[in-house]
N, C-alpha and C positions, 0 to 999 in steps of 0.2 A: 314908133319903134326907134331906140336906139341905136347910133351907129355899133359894128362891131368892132370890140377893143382889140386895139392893135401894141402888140408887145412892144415896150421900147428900146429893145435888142440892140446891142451895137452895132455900127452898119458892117464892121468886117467881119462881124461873127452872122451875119446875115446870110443864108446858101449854103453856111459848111458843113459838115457832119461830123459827129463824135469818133474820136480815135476805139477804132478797137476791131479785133481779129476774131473769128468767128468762133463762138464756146457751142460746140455742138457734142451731143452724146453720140460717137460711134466707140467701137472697136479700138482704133488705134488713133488717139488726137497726137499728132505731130507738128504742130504749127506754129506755138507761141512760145518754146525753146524752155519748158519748163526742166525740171529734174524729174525723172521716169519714177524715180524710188523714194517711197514716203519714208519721214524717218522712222528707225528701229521701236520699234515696241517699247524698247528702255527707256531711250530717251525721248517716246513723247507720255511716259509716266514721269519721268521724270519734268518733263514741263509742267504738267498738271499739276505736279504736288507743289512745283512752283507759281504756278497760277492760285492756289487752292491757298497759299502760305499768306498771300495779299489780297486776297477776298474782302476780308474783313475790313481791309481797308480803304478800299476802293468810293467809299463813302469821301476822300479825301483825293485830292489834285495830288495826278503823278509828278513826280522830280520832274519839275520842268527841262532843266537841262540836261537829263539822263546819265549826269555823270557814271554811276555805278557801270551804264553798258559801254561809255565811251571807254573807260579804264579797260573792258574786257577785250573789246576791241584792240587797243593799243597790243594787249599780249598776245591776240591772234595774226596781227600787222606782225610783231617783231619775228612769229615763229612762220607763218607761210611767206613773207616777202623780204624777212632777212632787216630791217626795219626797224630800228626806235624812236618812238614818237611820243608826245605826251599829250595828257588828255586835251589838253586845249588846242591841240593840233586837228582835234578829230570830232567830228559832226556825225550828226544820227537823224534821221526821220522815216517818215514813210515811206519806204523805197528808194531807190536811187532818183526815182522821176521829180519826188517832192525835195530829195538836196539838188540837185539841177533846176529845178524850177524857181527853190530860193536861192541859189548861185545867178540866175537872171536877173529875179527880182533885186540881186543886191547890187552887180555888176553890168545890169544891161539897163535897158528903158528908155526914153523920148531920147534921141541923135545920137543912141549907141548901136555899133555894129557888132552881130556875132555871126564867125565865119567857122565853115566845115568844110568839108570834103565828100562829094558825092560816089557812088551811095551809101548811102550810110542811114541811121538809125532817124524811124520816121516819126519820133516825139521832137525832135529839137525845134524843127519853125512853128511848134505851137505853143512850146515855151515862148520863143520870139514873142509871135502875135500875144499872147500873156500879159506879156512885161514889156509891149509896144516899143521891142527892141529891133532895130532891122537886120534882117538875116538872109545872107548870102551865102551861097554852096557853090565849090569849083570841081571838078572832075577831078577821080583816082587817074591814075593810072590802067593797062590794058590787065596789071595784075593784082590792080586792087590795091598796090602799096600806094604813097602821095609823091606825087614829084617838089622834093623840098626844096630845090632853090625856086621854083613856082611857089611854091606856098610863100617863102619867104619875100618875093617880089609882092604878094597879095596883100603881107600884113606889113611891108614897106610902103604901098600906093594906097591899101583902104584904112591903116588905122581902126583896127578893129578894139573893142573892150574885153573881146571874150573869144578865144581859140578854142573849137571843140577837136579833140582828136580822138578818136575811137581804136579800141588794143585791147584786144578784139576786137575788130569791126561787126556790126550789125550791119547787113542781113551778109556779109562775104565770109564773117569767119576770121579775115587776114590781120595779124598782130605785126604791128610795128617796132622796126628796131629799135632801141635804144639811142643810138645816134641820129637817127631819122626825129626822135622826137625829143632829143635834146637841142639840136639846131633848131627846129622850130622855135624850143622855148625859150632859147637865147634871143631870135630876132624877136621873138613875142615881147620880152621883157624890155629891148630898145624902146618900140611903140608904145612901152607900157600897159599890154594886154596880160592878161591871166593868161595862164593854158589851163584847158579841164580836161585829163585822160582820163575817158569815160573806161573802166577796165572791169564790167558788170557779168564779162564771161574769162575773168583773168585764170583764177582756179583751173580752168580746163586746159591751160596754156599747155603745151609742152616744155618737158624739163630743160632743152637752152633757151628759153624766150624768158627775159627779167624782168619782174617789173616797173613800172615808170615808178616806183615809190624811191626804189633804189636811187632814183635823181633827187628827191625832194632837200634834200640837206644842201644842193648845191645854187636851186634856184626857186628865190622867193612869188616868184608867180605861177607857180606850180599848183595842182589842185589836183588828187586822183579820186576818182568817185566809183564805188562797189556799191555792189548788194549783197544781201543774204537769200535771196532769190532763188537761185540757181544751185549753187555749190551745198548751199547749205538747204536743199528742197522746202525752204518757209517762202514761196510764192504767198500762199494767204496770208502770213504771216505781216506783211510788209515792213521792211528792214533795210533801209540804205544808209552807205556814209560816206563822209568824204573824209580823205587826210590830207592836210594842207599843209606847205613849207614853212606859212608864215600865219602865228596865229590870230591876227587880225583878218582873219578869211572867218575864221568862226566867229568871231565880234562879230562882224557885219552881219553873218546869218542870223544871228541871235536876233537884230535890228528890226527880218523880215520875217520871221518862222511865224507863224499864228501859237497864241497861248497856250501852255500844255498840249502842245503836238504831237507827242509820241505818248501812247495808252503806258500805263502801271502794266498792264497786262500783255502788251508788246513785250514792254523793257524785259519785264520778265522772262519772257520765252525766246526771245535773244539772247538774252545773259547765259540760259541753261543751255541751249544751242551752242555758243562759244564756248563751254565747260566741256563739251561732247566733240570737239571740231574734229578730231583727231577719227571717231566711228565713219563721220561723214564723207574724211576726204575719201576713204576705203570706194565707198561707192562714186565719188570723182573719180579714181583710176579706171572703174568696171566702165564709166562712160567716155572716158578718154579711148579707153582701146576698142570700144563697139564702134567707136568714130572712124577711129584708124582704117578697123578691119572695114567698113563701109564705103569709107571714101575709093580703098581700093578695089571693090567691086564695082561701084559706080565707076569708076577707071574701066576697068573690064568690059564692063557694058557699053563702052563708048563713049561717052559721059564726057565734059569739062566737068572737074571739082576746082573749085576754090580751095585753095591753100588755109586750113581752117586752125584754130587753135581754140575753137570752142565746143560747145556741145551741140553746134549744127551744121548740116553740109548745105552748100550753093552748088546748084547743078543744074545745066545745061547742054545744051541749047535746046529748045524748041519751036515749029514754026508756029502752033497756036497752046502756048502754055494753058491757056486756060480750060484748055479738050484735055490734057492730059492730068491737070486739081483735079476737076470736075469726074474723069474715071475713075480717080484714085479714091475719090468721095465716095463714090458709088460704089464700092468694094470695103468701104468702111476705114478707110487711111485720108486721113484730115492734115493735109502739109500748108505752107503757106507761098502764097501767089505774090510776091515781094521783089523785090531788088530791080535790079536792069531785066529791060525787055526778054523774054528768051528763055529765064531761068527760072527755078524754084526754090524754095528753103525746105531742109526738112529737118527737123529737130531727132539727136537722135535717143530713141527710147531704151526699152529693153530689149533683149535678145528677140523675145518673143515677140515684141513691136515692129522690130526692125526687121524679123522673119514675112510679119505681114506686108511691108511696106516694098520687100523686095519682090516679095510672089505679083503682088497688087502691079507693079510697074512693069513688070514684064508682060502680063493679062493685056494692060491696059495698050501697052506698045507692039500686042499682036506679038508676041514668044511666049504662051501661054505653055509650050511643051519643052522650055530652056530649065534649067536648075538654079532656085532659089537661094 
């Protein structure tokens, strides 16, 4: 008998486990920070007829370089972020995960360094390990903001290629000022690092918080990367981009993207989504203010919230987090077990969702006779 064959897996990819949060059928899934509200009836006919328009020719390779969605983009940059840019400015793939992954591949790899800020968003050291870039994380602060002359000491003594900063933060919520991340980007720019302000929950910002895009005309190592994810409820859809100050950031992506990357059938129902942005911010506002009213209940209840400008709350404390997921499962509310010791995430839904998610945690914490 033969020996048995043994995979010849990489040895770091050796023991680890695939990223991913648990897709389970309950009641209310709160945990992976999607958007609650599919889009309207109109406009997902109106997709289809735009899907149904390029049927025929699907027999043929999509625009490689998706010009047609990038343009669209540009007009959605200049009217939510105040922002003019030009097509070459601006990148498109599959999520924001695959332009951050080719942002590594193009800017990281063997003796480059990419540096963040703990905690924060748990795809980036797998980017790393990816593109065999080394990646180091330093602590927020006690409110979740960065301490910048720290930061600025880190990318003065490591020399890093690639600054991640998160605005909105994954899993805290917490957005960064404007001057907070322009200093960084100045000393980044001495070092000769990029910055990438990951801004994949910017939409839900509140109206004084700007975005990093408003910098990009000032500093050429600037990079802000979205989705259509969220704001725009195309989670399956997958739709990321990035806009960049200087357009040799898209050259180089071009270098690393795999061939015809984005489907004819993507492009498509992004274009018509960007033609419709205006139905969809409608329902951004309804989830901005469920936030609001939320966060300040969880205040009420005792609760640490996190300073949030997304569409999820961080809250704490607990002594065994994982007894209090685990009841909230049990009752059919699916949150996520993330961030620093103590706390949890919860995405916020519909009225109706967030209805369950409050009864549910008051059950669970033994005030099963308190008002929801």
């Amino acid at each position: 008998m033969s020996e048995e064959f043994v995979l010849p897996i990489r040895d770091d990819l050796i023991g680890m486990h695939a990223y991913g949060a648990p897709q389970l059928d309950v009641a209310a899934r709160l945990n992976v920070n999607e958007n609650p509200y599919s889009v309207p009836e109109s406009l997902a006919r109106a997709m289809g007829d735009a899907v149904a328009d390029i049927a025929s020719g699907l027999n043929r390779y999509p625009d490689r370089d998706a010009v047609a969605l990038r343009a669209a983009l540009c007009g959605y940059i200049a009217t939510e972020a105040g922002v003019d840019v030009g097509v070459e400015q601006v990148w498109a793939a599959n999520g924001s995960n695959e332009v951050m992954h080719q942002l590594f591949l193009a800017f990281g790899g063997p003796g480059r360094l990419a540096v963040t800020f703990d905690p924060t968003y748990s795809m980036y050291p797998e980017y790393a390990r990816d593109t065999f870039t080394e990646f180091a994380t330093y602590p927020r602060q006690a409110d979740f903001g960065i301490d910048v002359p720290g930061a600025c000491d880190v990318i003065e003594q490591r020399r890093p290629s690639i600054v991640i900063l998160t605005s909105p933060n994954n899993p805290t919520g917490t957005a960064l000022s404007l001057a907070d991340v322009e200093a960084i980007t100045i000393k980044a720019g001495t070092a000769g690092a990029i910055v990438i302000v990951d801004e994949a929950y910017a939409e839900f910002r509140r109206d004084n918080v700007d975005s990093a895009c408003t910098l990009l005309s000032r500093h050429p190592n600037l990079i802000v990367t979205r989705t259509m994810s969220k704001a725009f409820a195309l989670a399956g859809a997958r739709l990321g981009y990035a806009i960049a100050a200087n357009a040799g950031v898209v050259s180089a992506l071009m270098l690393v993207r795999l061939p015809y990357h984005l489907s004819a059938v993507t492009q498509a129902v992004a274009t018509t989504a960007l033609a419709h942005s205006d139905v969809l911010q409608a329902r951004v506002a309804q989830v901005r203010e469920e936030r609001d009213a939320m966060a300040m209940w969880l205040t009420q209840e005792g609760f640490d919230v996190a300073d949030s400008d997304a569409n999820f709350l961080l809250f704490g404390h607990f002594s065994d987090r994982h007894d209090v997921w685990q009841g909230l499962l049990d009752r059919g509310v699916l949150i996520r077990e993330t961030g620093p010791e103590g706390w949890l995430r919860v995405t916020v839904g519909t009225p109706e969702e967030n209805g369950m998610f409050r009864r549910a945690l008051l059950q669970v914490l033994g005030r099963q006779g308190e008002d929801a």
